[in-house]
PDB file of N, CA, C and O in Angstrom:
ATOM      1  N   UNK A   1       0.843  -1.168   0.000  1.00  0.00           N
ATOM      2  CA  UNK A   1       0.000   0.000   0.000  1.00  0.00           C
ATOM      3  C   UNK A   1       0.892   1.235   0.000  1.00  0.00           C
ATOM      4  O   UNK A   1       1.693   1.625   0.850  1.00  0.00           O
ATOM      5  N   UNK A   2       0.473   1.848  -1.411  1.00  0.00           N
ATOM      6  CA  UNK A   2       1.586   3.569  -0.593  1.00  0.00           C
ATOM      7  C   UNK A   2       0.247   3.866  -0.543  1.00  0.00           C
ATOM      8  O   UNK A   2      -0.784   3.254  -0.824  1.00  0.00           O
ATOM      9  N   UNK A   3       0.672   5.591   0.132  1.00  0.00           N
ATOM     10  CA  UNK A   3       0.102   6.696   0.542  1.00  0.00           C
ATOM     11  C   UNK A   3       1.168   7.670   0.593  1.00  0.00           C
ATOM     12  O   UNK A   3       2.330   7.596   0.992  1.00  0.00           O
ATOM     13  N   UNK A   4       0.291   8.856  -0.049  1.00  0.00           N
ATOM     14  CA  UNK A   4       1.381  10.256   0.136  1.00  0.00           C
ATOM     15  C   UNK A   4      -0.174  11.195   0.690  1.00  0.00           C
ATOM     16  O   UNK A   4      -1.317  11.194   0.233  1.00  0.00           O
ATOM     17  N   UNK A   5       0.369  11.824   1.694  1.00  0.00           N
ATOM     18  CA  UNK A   5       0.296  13.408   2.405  1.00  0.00           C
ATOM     19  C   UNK A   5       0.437  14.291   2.046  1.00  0.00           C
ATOM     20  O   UNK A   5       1.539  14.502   1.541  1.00  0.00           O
ATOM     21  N   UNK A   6      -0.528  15.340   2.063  1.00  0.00           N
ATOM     22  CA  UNK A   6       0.095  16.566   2.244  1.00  0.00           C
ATOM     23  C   UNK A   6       0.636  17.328   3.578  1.00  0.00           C
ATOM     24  O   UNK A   6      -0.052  17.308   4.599  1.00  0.00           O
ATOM     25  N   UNK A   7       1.687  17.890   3.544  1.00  0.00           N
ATOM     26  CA  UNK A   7       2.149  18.736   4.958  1.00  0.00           C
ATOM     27  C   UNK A   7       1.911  19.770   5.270  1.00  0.00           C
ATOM     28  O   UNK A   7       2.908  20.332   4.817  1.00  0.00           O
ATOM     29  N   UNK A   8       1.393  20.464   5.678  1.00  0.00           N
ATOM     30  CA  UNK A   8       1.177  22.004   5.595  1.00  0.00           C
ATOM     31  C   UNK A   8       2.283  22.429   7.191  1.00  0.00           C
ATOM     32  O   UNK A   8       2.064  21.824   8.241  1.00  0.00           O
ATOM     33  N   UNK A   9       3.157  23.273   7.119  1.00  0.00           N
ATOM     34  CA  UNK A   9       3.827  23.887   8.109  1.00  0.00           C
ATOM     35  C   UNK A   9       3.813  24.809   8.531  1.00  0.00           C
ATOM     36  O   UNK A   9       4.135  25.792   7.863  1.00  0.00           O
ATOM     37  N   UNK A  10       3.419  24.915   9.877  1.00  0.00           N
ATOM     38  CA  UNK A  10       3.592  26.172  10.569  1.00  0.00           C
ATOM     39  C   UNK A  10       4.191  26.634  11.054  1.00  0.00           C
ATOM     40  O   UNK A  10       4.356  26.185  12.189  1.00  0.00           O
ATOM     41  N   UNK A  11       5.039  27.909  10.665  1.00  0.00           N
ATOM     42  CA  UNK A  11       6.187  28.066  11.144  1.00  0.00           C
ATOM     43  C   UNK A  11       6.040  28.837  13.147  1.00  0.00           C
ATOM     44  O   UNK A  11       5.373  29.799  13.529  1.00  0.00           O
ATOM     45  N   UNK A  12       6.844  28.019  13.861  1.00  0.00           N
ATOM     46  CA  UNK A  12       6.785  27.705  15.059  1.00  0.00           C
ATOM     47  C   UNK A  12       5.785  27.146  15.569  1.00  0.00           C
ATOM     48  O   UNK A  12       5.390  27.272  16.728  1.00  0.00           O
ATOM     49  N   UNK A  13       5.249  26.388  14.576  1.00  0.00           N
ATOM     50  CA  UNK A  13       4.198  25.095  14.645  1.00  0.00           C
ATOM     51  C   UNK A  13       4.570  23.863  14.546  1.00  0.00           C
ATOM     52  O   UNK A  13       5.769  23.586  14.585  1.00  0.00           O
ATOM     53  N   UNK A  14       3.338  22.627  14.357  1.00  0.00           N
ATOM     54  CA  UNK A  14       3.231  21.346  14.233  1.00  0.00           C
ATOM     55  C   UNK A  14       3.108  21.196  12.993  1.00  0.00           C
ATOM     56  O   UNK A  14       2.253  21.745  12.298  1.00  0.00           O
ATOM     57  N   UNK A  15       4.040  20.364  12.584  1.00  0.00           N
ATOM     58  CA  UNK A  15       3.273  19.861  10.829  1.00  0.00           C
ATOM     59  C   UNK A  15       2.017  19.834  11.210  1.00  0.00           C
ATOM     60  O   UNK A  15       1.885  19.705  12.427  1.00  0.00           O
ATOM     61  N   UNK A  16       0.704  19.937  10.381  1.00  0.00           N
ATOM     62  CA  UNK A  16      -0.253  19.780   9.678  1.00  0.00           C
ATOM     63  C   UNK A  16      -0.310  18.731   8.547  1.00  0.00           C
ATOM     64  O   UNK A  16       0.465  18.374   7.660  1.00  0.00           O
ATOM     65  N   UNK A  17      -1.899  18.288   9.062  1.00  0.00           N
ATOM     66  CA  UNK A  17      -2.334  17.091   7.817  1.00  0.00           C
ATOM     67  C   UNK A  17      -3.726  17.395   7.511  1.00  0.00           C
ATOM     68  O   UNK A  17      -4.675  17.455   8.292  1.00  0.00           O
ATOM     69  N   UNK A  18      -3.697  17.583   6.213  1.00  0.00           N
ATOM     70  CA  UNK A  18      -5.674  17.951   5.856  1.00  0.00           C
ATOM     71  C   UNK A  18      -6.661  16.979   6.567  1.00  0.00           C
ATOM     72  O   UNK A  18      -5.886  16.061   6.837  1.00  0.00           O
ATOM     73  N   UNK A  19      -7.435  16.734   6.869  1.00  0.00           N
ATOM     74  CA  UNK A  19      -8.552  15.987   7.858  1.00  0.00           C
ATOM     75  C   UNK A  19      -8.919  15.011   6.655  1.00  0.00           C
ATOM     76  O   UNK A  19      -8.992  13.806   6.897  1.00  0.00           O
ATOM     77  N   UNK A  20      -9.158  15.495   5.342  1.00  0.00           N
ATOM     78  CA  UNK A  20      -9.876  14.625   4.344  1.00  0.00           C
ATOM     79  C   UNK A  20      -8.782  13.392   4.038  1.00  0.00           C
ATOM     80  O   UNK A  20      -9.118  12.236   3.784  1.00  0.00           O
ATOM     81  N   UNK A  21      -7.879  13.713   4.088  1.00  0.00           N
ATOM     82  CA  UNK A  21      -6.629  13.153   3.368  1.00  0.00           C
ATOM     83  C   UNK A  21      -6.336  11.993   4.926  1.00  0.00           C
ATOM     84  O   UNK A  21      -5.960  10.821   4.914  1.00  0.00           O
ATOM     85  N   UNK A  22      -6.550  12.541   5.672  1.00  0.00           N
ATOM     86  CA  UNK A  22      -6.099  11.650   7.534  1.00  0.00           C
ATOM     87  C   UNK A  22      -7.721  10.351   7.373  1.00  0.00           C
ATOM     88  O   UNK A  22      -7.507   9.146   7.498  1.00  0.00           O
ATOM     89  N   UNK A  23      -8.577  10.662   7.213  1.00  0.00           N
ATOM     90  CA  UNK A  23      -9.832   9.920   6.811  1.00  0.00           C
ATOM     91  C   UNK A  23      -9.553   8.859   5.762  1.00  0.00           C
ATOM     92  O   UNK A  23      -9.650   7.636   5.862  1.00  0.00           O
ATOM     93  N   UNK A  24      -9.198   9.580   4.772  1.00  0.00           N
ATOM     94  CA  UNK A  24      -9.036   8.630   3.456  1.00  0.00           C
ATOM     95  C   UNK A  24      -7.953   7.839   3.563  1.00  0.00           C
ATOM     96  O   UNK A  24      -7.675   7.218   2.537  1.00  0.00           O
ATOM     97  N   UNK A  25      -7.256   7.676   4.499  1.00  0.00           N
ATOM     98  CA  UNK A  25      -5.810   6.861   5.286  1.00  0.00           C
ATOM     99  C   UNK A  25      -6.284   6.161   5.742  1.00  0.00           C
ATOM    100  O   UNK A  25      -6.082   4.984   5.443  1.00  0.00           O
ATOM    101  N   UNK A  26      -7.320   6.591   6.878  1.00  0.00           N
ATOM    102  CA  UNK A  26      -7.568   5.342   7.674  1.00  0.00           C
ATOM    103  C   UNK A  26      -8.525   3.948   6.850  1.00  0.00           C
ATOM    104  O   UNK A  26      -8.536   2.726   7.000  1.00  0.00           O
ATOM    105  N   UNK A  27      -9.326   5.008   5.868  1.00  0.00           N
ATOM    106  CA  UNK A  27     -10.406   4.041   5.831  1.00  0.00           C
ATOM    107  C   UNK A  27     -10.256   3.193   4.794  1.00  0.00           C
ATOM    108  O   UNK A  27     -11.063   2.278   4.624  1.00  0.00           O
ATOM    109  N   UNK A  28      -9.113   3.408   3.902  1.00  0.00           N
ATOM    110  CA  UNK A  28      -8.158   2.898   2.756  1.00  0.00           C
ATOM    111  C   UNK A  28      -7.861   1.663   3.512  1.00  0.00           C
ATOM    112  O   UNK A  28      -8.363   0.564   3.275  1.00  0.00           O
ATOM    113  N   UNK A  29      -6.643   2.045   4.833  1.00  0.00           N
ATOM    114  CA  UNK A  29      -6.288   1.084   5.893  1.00  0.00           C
ATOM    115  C   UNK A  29      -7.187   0.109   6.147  1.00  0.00           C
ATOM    116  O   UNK A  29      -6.868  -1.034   5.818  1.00  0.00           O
ATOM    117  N   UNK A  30      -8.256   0.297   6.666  1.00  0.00           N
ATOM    118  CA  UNK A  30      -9.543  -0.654   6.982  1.00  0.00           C
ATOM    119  C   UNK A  30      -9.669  -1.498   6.074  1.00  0.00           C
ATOM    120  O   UNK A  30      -9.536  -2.660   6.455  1.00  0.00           O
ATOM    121  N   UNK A  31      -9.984  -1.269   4.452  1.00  0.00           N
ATOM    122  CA  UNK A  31     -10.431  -1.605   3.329  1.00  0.00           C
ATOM    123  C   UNK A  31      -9.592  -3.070   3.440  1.00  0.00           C
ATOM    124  O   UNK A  31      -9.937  -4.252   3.438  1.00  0.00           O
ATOM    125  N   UNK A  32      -7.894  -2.125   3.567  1.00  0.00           N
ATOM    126  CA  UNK A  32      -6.544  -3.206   2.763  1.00  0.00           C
ATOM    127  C   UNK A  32      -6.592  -4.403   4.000  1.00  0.00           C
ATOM    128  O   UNK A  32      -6.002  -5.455   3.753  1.00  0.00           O
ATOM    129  N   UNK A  33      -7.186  -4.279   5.131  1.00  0.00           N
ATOM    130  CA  UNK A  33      -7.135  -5.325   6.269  1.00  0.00           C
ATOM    131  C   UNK A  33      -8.078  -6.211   6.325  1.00  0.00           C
ATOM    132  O   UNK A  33      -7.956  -7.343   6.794  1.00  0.00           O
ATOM    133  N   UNK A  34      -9.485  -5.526   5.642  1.00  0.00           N
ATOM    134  CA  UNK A  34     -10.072  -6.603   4.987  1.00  0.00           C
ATOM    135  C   UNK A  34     -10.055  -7.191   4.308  1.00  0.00           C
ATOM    136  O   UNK A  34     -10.491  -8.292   4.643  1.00  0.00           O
ATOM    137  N   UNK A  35      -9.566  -7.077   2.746  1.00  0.00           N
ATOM    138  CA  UNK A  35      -8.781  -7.735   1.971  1.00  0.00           C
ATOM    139  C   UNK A  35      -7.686  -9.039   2.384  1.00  0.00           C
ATOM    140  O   UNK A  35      -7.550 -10.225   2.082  1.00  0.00           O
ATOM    141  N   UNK A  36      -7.275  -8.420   2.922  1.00  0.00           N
ATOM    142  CA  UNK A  36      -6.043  -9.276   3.751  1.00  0.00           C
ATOM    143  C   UNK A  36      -6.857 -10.436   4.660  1.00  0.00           C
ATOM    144  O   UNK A  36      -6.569 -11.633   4.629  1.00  0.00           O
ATOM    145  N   UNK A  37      -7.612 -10.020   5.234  1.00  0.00           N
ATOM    146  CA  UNK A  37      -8.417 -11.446   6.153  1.00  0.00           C
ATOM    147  C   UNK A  37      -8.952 -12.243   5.515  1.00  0.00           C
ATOM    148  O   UNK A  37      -9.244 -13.372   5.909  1.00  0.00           O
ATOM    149  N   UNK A  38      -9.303 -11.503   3.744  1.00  0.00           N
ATOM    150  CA  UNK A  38     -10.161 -12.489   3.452  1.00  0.00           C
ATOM    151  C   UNK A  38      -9.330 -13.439   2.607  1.00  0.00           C
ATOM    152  O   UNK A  38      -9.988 -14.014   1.740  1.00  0.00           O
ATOM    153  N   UNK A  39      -7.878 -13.775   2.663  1.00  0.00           N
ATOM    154  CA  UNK A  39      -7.013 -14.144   1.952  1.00  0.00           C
ATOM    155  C   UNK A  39      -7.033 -15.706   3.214  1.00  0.00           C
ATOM    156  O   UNK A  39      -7.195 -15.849   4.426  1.00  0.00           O
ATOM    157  N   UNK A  40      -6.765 -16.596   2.033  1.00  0.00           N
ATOM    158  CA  UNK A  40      -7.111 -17.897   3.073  1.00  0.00           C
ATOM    159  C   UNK A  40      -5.789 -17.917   3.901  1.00  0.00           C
ATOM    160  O   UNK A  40      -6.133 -18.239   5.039  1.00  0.00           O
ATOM    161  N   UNK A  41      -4.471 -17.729   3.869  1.00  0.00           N
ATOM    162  CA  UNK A  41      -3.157 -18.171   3.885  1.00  0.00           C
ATOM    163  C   UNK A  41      -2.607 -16.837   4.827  1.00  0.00           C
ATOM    164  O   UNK A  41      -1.420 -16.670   5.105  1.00  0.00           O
ATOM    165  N   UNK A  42      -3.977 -15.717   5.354  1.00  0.00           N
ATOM    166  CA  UNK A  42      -3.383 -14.575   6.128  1.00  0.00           C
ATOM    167  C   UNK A  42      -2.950 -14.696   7.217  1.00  0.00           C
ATOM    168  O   UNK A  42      -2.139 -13.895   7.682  1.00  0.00           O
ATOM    169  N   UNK A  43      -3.477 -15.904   7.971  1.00  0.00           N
ATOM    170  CA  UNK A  43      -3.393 -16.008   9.270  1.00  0.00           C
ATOM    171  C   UNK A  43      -3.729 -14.965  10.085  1.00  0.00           C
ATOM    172  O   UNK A  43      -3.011 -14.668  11.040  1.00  0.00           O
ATOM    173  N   UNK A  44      -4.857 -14.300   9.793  1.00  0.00           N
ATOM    174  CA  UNK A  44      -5.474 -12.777  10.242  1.00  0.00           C
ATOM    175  C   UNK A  44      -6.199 -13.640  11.390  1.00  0.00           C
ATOM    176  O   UNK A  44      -5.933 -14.837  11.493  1.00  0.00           O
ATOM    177  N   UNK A  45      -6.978 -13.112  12.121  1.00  0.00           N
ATOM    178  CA  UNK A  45      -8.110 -13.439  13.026  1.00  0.00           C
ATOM    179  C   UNK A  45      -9.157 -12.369  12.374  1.00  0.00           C
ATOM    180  O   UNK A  45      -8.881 -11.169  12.347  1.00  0.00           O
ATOM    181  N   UNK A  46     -10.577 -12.974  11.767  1.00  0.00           N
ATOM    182  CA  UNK A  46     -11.475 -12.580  11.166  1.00  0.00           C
ATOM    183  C   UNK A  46     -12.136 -11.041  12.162  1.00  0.00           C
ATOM    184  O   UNK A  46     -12.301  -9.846  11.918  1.00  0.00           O
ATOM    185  N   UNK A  47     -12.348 -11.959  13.335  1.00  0.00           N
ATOM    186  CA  UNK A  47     -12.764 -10.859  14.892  1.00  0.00           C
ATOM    187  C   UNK A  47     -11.976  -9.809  15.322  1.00  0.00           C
ATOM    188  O   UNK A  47     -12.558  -8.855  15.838  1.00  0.00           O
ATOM    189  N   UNK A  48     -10.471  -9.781  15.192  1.00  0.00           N
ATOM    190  CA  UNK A  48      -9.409  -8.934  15.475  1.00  0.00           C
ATOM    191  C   UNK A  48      -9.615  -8.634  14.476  1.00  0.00           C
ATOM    192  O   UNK A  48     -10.668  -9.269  14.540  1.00  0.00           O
ATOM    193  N   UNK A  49      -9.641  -8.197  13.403  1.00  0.00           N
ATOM    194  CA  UNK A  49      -9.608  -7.520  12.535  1.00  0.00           C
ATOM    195  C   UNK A  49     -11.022  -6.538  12.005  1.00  0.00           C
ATOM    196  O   UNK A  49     -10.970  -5.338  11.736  1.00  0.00           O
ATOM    197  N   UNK A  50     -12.054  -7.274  11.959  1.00  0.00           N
ATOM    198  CA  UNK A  50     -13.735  -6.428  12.133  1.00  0.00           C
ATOM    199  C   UNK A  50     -13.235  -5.037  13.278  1.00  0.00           C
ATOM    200  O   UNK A  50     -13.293  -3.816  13.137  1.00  0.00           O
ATOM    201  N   UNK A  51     -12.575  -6.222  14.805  1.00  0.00           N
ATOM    202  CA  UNK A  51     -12.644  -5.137  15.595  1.00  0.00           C
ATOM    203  C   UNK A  51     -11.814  -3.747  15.138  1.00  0.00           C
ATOM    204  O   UNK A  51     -12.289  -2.630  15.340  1.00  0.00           O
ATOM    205  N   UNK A  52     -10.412  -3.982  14.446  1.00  0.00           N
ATOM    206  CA  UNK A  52      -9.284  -3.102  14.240  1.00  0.00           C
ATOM    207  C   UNK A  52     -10.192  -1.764  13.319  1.00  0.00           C
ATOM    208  O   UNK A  52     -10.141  -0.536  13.373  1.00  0.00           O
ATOM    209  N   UNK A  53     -10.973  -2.724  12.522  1.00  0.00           N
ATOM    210  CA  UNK A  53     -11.848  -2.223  11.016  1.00  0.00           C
ATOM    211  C   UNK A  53     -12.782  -0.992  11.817  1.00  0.00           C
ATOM    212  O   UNK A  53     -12.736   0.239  11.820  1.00  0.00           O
ATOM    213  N   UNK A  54     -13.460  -1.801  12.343  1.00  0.00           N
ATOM    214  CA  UNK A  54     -14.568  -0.875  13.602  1.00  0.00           C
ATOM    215  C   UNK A  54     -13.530   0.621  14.083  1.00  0.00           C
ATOM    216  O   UNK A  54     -13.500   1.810  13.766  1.00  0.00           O
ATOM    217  N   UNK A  55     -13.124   0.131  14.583  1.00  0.00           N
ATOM    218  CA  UNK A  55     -11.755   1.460  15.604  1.00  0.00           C
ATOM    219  C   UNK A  55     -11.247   2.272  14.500  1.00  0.00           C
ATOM    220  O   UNK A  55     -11.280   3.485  14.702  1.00  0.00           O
ATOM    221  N   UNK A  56     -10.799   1.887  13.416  1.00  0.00           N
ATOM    222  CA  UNK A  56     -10.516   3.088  12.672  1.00  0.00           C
ATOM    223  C   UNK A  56     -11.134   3.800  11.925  1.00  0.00           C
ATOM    224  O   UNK A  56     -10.851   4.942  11.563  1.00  0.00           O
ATOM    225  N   UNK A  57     -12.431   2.860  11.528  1.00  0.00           N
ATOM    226  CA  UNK A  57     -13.810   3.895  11.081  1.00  0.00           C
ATOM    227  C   UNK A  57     -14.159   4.735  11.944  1.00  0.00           C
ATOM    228  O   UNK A  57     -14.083   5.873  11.480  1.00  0.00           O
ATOM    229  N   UNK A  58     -14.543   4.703  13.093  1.00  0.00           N
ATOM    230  CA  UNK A  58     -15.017   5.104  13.951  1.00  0.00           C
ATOM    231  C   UNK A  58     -13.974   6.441  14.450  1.00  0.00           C
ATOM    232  O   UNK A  58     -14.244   7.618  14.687  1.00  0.00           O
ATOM    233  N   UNK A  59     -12.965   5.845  14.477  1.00  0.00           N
ATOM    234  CA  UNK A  59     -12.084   7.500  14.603  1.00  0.00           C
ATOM    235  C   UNK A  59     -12.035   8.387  13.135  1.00  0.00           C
ATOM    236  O   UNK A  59     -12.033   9.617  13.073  1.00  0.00           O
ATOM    237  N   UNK A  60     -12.002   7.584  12.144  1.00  0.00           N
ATOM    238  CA  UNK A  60     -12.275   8.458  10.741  1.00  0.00           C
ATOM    239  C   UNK A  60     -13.615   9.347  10.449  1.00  0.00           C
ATOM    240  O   UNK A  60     -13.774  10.352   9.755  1.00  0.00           O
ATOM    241  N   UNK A  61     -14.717   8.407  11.434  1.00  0.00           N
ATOM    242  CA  UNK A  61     -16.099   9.279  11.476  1.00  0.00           C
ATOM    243  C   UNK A  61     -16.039  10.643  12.365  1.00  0.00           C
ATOM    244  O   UNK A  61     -16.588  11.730  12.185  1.00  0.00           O
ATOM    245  N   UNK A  62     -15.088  10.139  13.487  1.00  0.00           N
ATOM    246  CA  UNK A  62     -15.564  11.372  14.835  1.00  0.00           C
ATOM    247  C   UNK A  62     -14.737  12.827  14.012  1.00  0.00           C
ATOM    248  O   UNK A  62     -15.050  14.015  14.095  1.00  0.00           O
ATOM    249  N   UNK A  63     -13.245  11.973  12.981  1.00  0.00           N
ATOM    250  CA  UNK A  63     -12.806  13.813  12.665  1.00  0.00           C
ATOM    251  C   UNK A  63     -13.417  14.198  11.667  1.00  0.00           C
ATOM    252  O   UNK A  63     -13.231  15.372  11.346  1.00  0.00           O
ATOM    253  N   UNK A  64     -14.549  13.184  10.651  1.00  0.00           N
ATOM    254  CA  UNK A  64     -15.307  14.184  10.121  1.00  0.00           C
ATOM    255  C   UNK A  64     -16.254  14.818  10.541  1.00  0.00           C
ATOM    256  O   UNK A  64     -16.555  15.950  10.162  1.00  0.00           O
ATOM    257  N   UNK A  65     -17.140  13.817  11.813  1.00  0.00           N
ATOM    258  CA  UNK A  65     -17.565  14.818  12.216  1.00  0.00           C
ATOM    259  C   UNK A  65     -17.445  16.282  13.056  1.00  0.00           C
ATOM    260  O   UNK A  65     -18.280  17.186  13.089  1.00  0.00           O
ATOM    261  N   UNK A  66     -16.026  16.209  13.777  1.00  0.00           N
ATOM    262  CA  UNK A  66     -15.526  17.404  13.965  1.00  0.00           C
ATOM    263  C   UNK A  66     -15.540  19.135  12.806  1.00  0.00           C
ATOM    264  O   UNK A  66     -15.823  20.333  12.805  1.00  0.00           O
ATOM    265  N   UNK A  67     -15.032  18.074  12.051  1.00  0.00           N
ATOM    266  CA  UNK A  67     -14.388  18.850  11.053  1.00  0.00           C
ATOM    267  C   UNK A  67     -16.216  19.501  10.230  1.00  0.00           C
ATOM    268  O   UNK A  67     -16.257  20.378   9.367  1.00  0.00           O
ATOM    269  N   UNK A  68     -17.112  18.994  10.634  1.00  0.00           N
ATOM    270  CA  UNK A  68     -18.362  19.367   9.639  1.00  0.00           C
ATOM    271  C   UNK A  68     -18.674  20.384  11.038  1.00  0.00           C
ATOM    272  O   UNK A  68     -19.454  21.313  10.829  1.00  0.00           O
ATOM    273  N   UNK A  69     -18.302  20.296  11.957  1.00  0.00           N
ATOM    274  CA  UNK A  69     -19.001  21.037  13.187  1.00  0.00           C
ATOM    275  C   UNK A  69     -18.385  21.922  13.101  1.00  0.00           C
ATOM    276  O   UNK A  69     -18.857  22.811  13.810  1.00  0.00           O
ATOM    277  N   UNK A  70     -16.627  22.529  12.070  1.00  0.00           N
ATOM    278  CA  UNK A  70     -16.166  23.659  12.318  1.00  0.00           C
ATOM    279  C   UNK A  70     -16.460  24.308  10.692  1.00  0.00           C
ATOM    280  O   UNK A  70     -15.606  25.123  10.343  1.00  0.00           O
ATOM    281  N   UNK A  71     -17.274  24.102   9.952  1.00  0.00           N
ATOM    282  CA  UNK A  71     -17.702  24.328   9.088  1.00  0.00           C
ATOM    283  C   UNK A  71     -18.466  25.752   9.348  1.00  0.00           C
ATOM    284  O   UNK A  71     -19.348  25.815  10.206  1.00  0.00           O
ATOM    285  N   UNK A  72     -18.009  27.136   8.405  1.00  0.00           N
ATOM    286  CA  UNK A  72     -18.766  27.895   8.452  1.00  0.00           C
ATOM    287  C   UNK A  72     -20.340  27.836   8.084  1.00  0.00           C
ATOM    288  O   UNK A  72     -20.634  27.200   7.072  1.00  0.00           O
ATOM    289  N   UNK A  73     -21.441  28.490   8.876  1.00  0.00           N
ATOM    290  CA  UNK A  73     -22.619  28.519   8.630  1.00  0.00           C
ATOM    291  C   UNK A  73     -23.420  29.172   7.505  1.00  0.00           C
ATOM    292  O   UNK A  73     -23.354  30.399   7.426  1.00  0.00           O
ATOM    293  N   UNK A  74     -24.265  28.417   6.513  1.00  0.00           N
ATOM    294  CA  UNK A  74     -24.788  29.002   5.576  1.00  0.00           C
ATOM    295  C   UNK A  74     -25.595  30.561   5.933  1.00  0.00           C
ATOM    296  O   UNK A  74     -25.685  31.092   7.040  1.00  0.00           O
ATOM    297  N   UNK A  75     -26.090  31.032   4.709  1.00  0.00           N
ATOM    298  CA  UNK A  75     -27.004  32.029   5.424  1.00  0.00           C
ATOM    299  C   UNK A  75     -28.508  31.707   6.410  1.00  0.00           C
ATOM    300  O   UNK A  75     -29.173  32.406   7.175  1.00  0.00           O
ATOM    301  N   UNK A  76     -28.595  30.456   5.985  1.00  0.00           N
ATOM    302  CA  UNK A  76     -30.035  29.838   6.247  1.00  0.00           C
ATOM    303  C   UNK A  76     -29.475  29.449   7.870  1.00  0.00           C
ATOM    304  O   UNK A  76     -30.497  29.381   8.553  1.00  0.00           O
ATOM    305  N   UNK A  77     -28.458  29.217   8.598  1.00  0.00           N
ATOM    306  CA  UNK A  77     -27.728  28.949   9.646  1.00  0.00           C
ATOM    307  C   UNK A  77     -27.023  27.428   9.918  1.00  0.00           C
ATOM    308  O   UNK A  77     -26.359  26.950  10.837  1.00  0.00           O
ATOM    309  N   UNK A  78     -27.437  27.022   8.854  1.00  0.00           N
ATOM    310  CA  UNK A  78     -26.670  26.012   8.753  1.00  0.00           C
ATOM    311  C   UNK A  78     -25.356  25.167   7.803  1.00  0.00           C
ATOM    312  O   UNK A  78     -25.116  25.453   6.630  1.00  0.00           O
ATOM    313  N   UNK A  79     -24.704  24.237   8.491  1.00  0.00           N
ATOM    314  CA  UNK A  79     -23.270  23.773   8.177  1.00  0.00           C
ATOM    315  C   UNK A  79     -23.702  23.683   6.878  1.00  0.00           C
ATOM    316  O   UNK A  79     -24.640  22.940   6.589  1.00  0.00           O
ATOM    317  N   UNK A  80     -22.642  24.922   5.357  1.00  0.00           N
ATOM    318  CA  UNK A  80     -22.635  24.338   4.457  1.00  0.00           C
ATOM    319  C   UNK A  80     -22.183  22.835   3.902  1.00  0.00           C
ATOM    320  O   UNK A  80     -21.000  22.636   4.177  1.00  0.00           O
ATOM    321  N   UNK A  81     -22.700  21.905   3.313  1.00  0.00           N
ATOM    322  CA  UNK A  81     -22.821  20.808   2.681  1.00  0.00           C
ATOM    323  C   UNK A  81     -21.541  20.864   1.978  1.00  0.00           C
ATOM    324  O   UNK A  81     -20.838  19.868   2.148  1.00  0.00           O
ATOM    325  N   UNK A  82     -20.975  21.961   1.085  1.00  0.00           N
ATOM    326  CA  UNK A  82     -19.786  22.244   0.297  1.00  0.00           C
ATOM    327  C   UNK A  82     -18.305  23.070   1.326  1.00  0.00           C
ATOM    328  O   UNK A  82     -17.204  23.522   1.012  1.00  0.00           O
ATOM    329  N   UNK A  83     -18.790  22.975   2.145  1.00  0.00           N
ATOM    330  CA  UNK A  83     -17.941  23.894   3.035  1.00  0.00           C
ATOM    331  C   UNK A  83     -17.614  24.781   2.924  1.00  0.00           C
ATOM    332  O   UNK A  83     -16.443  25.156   2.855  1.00  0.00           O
ATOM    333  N   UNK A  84     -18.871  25.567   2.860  1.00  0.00           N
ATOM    334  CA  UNK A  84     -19.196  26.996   2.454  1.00  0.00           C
ATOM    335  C   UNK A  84     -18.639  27.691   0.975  1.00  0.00           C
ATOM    336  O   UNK A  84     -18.404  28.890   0.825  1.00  0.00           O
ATOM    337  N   UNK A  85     -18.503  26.715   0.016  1.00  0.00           N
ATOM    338  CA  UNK A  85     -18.147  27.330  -1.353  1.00  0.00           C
ATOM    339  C   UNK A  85     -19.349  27.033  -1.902  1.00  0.00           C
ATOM    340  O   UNK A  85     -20.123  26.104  -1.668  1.00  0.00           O
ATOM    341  N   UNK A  86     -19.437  28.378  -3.034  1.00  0.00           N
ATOM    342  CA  UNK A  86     -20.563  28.863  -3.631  1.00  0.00           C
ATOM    343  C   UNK A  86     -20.898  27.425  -4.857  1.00  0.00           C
ATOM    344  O   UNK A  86     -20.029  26.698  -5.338  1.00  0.00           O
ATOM    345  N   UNK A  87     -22.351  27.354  -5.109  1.00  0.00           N
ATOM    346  CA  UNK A  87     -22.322  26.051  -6.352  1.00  0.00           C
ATOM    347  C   UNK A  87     -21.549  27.074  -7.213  1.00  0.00           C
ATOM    348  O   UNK A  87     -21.105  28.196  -6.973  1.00  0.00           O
ATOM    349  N   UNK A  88     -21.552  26.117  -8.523  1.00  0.00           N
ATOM    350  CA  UNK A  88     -21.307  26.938  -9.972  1.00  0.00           C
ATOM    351  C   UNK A  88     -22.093  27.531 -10.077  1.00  0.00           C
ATOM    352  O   UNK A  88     -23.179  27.516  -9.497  1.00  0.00           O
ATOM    353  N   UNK A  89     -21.572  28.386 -11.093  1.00  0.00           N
ATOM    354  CA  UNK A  89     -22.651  28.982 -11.733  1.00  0.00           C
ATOM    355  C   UNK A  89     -23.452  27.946 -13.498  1.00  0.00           C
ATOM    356  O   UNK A  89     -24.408  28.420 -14.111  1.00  0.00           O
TER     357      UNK A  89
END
């Protein structure tokens, strides 16, 4: 499996990682571990692995849902859907 990042740096900061890109890691991850269990010769544990699958969805859900809760508010008062960019025209 690769994966590449983006870094964003702050200077007298912490690297930075986009939230979409930290999501699409984990849940990629999940995907490739299921794959892998379902391989006869993995020697995976079917249960350890649902569970591993579970735990990293579940943290991939809570930072989107963070990340939709810091979403600026439409005019109507609610979390834009696009994250506050206008449709096309």
């Amino acid at each position: 499996m690769n994966a590449s990042m983006s870094l964003v740096h702050v200077p007298g900061g912490p690297l930075l990682l986009p939230a979409d890109e930290v999501t699409l890691l984990l849940r990629h991850l999940a995907s490739h571990w299921l794959d892998s269990a379902d391989a006869d010769d993995s020697g995976l544990e079917p249960e350890t692995v649902e569970a591993l699958v579970g735990a990293l969805t579940e943290v991939a859900d809570r930072i989107d849902a963070e990340c939709i809760a810091l979403m600026p508010l439409s005019e109507e008062g609610e979390a834009g859907r696009d994250g506050g960019v206008p449709p096309p025209l």
